[in-house]
N, C-alpha and C positions, 0 to 999 in steps of 0.2 A: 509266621504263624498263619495257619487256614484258620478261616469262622466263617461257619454256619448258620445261619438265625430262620427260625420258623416259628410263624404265629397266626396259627390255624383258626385259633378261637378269635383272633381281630379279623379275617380273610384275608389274609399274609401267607399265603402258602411256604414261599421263601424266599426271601428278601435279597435280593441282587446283594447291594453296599449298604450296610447302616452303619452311622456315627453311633446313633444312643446302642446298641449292641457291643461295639466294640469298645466305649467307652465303661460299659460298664466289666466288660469281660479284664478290661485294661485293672482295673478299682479292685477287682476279686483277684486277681495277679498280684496288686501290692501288698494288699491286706493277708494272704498265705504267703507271700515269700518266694515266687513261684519266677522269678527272674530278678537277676542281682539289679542295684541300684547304681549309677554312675555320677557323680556331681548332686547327690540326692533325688534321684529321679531315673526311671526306671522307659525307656524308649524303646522301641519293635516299630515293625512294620506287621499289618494285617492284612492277606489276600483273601478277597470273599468275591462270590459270583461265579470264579472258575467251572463249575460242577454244572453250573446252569447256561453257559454259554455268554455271561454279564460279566467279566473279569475286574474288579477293581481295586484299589490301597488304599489303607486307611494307615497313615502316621499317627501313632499314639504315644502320649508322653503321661505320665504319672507324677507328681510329687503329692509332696505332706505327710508321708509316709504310712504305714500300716491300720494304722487308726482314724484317720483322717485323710484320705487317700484323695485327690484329686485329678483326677483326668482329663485332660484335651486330645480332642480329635482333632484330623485334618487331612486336607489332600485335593486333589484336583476335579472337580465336575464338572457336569455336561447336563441341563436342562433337555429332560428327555420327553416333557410333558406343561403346557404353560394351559390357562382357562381361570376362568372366574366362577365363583358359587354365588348365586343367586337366592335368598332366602326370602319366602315371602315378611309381610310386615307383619308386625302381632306380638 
């Protein structure tokens, strides 16, 4: 599966790899029925980034079924950015 995620209104133009996207794209897949279930649980693989030159996978698994749909994400990364936020006190 390709996903796409844009969120223009947070200043996310378009988001390389997201977990919470494809976890929730994974939740809306179980809940329509939109890929069979195996062992009670519904698995793919998701390529996202491609478009952008950011290629990466996202393993998603689903159970609980349709009404209660549960998702985990997963998959290999790479710290592409490390720093500290400083807040003043107050």
């Amino acid at each position: 599966m390709r996903v796409r995620a844009f969120a223009p209104a947070a200043g996310v133009v378009e988001d390389p790899v997201t977990g919470s996207a494809n976890g929730c794209i994974g939740a809306f897949i179980a809940k329509h029925g939109l890929l069979p279930a195996r062992d009670g649980e519904i698995r793919y693989v998701a390529e996202q980034g491609i478009e952008m030159g950011q290629p990466g996978r996202v393993h998603v698994r689903v159970s609980g079924g349709p009404e209660a749909p549960v998702a985990r994400v997963g998959g290999q990364a790479v710290t592409v950015l490390r720093g500290e936020l400083l807040l003043p006190d107050g």
